[in-house]
Backbone as a chain_set.jsonl record, in Angstrom:
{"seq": "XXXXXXXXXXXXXXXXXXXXXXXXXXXXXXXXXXXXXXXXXXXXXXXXXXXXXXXXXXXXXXXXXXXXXXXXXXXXXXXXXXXXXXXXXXXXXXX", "coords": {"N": [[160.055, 58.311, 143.849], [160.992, 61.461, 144.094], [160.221, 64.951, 142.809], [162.098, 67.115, 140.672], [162.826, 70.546, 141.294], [161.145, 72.97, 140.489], [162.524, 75.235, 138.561], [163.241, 79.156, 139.183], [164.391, 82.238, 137.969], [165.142, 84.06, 140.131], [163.431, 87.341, 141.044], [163.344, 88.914, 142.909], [165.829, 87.787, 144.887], [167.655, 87.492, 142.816], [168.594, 85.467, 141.67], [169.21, 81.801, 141.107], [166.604, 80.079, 141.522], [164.453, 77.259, 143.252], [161.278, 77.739, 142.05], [157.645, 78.529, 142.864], [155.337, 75.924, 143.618], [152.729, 76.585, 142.71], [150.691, 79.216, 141.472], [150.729, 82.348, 143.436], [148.028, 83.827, 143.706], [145.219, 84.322, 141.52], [145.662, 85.834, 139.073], [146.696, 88.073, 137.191], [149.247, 88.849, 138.257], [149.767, 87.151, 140.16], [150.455, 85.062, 138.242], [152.654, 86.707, 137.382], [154.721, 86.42, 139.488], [154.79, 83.376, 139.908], [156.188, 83.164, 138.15], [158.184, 84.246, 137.932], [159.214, 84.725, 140.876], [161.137, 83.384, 143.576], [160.402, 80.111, 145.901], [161.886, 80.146, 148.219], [161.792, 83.744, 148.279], [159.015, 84.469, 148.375], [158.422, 83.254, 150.709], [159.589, 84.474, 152.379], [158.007, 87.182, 152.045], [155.853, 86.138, 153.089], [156.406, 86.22, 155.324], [156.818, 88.746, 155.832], [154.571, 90.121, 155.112], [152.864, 90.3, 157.142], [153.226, 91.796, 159.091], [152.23, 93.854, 157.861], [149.39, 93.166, 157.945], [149.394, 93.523, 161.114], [149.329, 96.15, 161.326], [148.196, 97.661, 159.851], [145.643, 96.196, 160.559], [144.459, 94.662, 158.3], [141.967, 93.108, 157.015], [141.394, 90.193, 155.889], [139.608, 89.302, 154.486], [137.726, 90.936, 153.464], [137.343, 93.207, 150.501], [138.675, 95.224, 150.103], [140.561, 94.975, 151.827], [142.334, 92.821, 150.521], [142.998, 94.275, 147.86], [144.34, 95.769, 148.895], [146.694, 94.284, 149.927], [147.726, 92.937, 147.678], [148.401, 95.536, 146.548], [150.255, 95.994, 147.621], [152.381, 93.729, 147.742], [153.06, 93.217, 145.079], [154.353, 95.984, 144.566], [156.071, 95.413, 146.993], [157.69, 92.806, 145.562], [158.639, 94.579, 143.035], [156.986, 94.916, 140.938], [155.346, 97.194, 140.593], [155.856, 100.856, 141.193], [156.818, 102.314, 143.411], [156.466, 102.73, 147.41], [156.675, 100.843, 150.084], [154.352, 100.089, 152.255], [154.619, 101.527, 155.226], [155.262, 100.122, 158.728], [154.117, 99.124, 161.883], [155.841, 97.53, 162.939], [158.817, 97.075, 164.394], [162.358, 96.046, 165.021], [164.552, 94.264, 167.036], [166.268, 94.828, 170.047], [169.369, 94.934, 169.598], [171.645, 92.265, 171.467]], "CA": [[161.031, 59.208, 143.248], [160.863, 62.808, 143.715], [160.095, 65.112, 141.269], [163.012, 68.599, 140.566], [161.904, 71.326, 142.109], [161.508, 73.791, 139.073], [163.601, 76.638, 138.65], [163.135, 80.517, 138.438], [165.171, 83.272, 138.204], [164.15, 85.081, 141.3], [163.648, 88.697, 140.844], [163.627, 89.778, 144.416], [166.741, 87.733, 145.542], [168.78, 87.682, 142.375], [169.588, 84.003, 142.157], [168.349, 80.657, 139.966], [166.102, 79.511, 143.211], [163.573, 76.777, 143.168], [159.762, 78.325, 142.572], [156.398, 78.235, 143.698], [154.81, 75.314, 142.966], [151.31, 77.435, 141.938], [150.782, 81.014, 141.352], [149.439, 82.852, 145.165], [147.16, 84.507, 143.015], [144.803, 84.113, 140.134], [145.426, 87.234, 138.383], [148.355, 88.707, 136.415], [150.187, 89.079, 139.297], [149.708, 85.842, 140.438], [151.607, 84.226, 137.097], [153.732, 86.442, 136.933], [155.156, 86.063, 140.83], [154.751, 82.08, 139.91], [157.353, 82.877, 136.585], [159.968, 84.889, 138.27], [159.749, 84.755, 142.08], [161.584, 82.301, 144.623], [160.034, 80.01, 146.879], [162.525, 81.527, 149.57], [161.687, 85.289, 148.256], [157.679, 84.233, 149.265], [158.523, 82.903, 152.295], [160.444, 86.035, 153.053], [157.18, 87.87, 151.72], [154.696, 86.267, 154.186], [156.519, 86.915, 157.413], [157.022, 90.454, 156.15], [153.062, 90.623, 155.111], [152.004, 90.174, 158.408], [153.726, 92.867, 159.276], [151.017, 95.355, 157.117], [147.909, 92.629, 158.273], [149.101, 93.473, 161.85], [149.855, 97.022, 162.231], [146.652, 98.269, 159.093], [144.727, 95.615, 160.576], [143.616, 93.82, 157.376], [140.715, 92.06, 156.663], [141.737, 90.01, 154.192], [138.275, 88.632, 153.488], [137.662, 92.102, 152.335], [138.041, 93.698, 148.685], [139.461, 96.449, 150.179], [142.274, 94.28, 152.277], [142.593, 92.278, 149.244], [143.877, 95.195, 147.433], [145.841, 96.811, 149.823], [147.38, 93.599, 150.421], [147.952, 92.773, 146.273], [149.284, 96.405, 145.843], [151.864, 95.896, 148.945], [153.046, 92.349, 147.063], [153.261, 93.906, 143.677], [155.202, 96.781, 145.094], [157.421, 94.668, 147.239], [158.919, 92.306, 143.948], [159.088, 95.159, 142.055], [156.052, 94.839, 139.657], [154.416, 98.403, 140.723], [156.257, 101.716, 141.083], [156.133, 103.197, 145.159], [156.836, 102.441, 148.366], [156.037, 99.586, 150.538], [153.682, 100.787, 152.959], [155.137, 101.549, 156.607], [154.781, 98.884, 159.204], [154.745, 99.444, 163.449], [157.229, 96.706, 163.794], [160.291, 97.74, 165.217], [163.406, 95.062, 165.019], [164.144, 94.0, 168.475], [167.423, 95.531, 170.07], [170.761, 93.676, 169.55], [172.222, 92.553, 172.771]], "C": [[160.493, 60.646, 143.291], [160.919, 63.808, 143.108], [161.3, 66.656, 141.28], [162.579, 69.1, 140.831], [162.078, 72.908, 140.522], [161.79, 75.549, 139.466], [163.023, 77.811, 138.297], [164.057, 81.658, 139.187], [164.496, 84.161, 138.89], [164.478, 86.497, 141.131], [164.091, 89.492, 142.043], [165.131, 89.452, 144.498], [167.897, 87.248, 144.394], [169.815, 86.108, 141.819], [168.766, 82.743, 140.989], [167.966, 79.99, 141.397], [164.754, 78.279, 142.553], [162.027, 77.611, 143.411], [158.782, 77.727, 143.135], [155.569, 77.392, 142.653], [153.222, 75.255, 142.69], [151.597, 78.678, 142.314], [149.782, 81.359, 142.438], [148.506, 83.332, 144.706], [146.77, 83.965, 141.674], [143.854, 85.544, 139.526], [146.71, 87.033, 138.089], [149.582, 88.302, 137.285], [150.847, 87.785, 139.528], [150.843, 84.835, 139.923], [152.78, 85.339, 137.113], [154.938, 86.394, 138.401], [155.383, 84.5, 140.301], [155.895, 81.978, 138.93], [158.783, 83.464, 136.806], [159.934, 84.65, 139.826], [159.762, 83.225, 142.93], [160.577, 81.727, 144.999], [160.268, 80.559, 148.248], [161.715, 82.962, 149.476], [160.035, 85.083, 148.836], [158.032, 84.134, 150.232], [158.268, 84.212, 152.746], [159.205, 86.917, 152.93], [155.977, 87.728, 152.917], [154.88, 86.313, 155.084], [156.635, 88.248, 157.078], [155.527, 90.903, 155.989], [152.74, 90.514, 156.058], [152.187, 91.216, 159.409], [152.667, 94.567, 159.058], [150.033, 94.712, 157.608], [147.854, 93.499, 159.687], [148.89, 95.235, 161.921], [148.531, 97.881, 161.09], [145.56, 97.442, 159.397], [143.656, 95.304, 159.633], [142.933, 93.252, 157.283], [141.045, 91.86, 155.406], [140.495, 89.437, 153.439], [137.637, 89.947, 152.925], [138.03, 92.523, 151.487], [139.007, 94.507, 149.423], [140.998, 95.636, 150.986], [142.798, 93.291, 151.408], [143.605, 93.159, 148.635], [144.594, 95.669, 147.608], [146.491, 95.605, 149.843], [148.31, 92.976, 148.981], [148.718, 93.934, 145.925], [150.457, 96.119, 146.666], [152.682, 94.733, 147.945], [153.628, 92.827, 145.965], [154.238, 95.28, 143.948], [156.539, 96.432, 145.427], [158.576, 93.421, 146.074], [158.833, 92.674, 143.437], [158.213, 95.591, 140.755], [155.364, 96.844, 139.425], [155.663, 99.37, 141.719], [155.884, 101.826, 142.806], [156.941, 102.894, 146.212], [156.115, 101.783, 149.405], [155.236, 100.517, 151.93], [154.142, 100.607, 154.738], [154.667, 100.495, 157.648], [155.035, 99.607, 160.954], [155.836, 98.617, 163.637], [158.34, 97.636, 164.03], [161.144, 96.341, 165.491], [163.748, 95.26, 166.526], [165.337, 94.242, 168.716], [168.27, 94.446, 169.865], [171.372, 93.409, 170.985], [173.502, 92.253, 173.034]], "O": [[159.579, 60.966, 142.53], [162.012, 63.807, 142.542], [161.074, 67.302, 142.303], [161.416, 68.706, 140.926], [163.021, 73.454, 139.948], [161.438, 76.47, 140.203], [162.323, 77.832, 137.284], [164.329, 81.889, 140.365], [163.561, 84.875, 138.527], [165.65, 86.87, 141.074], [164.912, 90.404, 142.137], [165.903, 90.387, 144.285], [168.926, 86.706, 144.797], [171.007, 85.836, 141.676], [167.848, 83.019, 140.217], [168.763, 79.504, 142.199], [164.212, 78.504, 141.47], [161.626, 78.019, 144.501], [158.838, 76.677, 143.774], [155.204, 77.686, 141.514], [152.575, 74.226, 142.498], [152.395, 79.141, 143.129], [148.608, 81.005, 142.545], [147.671, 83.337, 145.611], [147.503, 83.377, 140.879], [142.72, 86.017, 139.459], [147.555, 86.228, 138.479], [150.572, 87.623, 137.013], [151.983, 87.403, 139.249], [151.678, 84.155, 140.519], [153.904, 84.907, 136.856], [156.122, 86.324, 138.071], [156.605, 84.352, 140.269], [156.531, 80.93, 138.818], [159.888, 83.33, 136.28], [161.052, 84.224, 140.114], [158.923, 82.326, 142.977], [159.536, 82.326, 144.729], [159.532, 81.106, 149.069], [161.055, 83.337, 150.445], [159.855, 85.659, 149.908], [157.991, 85.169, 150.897], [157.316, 84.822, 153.234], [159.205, 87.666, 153.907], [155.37, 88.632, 153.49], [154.018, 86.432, 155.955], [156.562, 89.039, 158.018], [155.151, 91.907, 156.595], [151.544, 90.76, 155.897], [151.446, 91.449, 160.364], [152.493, 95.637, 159.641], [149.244, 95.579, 157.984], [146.837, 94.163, 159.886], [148.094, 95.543, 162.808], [147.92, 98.783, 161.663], [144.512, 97.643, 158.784], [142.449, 95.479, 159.797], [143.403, 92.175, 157.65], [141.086, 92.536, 154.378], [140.366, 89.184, 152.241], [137.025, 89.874, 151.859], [139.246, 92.393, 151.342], [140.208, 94.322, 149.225], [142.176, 95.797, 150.664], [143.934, 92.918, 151.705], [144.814, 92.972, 148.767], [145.503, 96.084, 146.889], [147.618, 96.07, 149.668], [149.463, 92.586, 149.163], [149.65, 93.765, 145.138], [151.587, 96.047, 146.185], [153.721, 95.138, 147.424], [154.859, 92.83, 145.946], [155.046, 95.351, 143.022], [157.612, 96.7, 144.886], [159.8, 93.35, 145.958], [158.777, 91.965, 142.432], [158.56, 96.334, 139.837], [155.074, 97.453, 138.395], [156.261, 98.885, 142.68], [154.821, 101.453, 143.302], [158.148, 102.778, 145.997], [154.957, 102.132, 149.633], [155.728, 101.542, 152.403], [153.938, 99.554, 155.341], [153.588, 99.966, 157.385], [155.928, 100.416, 161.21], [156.732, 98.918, 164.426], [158.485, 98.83, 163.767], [160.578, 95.511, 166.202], [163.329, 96.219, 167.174], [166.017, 93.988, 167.722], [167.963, 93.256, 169.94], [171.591, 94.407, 171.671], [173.979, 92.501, 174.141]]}, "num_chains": 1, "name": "protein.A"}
């Protein structure tokens, strides 16, 4: 028997969505991403983080790409004041 998939009012996408079943982080952040945001709205978060790994070339085993990569998150659902930090991608033409 499978178990409900437990609910949170997702902040990013606005909706009563099934969450993340642990917090990506163990820090503040962490819980409170695990208490309000989607599983979808993550998703959506780690194809767009790869986006800042590829184009600031992150080291995430570093403090310093740690941080940059924690303020980008915290930025993007809203927790921290700014603007998400520019990316090279470029969306691919329509044809």
């Amino acid at each position: 028997m499978s178990e409900e998939p437990r609910m949170v009012q997702c902040r990013k996408l606005g909706q009563l969505l099934p969450g993340l079943k642990r917090p990506p982080y163990r820090n503040e952040l962490g819980q409170r991403i695990y208490e309000e945001v989607s599983q979808q709205a993550w998703d959506q978060w780690l194809k767009d983080s790869v986006k800042f790994i590829n184009t600031y070339r992150v080291d995430l085993a570093s403090p310093e790409g740690q941080k940059f990569m924690v303020k980008q998150t915290s930025i993007y659902f809203g927790y921290e004041e700014g603007e998400v930090a520019q990316t090279a991608w470029v969306p691919p033409p329509k044809p």
